[in-house]
C-alpha positions in Angstrom: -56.3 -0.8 -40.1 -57.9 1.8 -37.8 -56.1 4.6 -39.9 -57.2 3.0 -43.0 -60.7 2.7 -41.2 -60.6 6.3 -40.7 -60.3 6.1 -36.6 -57.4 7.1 -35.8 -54.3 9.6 -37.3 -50.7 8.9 -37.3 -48.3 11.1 -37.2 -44.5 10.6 -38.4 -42.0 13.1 -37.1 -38.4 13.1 -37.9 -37.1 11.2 -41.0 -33.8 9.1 -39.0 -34.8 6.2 -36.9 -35.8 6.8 -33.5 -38.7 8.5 -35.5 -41.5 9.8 -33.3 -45.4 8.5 -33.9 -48.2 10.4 -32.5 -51.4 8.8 -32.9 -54.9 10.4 -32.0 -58.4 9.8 -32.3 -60.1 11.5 -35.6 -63.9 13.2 -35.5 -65.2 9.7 -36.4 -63.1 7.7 -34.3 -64.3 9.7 -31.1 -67.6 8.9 -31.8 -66.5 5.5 -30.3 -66.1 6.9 -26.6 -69.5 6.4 -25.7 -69.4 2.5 -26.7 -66.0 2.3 -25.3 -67.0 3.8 -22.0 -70.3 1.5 -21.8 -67.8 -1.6 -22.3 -65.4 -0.2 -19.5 -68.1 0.4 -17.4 -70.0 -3.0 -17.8 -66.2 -4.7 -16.9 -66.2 -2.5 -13.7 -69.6 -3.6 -12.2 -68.7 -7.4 -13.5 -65.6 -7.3 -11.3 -67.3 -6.1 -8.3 -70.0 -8.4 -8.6 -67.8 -11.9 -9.8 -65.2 -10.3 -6.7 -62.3 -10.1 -9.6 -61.9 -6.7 -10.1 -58.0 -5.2 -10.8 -57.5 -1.9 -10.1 -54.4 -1.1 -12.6 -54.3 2.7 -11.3 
């Protein structure tokens, strides 16, 4: 659905199975960073403040 949506690319590589998918963010779909950062950052001050924060780094 995001490729359908216009969000995201994939890319097939290879034709035998493993095959190799590539997926990347298209023009449109990286004008969702900004909203995605604001969500990631609002998670980040609610963990400090609610004492739940998980650092996965």
């Amino acid at each position: 659905k995001l490729e359908a949506s216009g969000l995201v690319m994939r890319k097939v590589q290879g034709t035998k199975p493993p095959l190799k998918v590539e997926y990347a963010l298209t023009e449109f779909g990286k004008t969702l960073i900004p909203v995605l950062d604001a969500i990631a950052n609002w998670g980040w001050e609610l963990g400090y403040v609610k004492g739940k924060l998980v650092d996965l780094e």
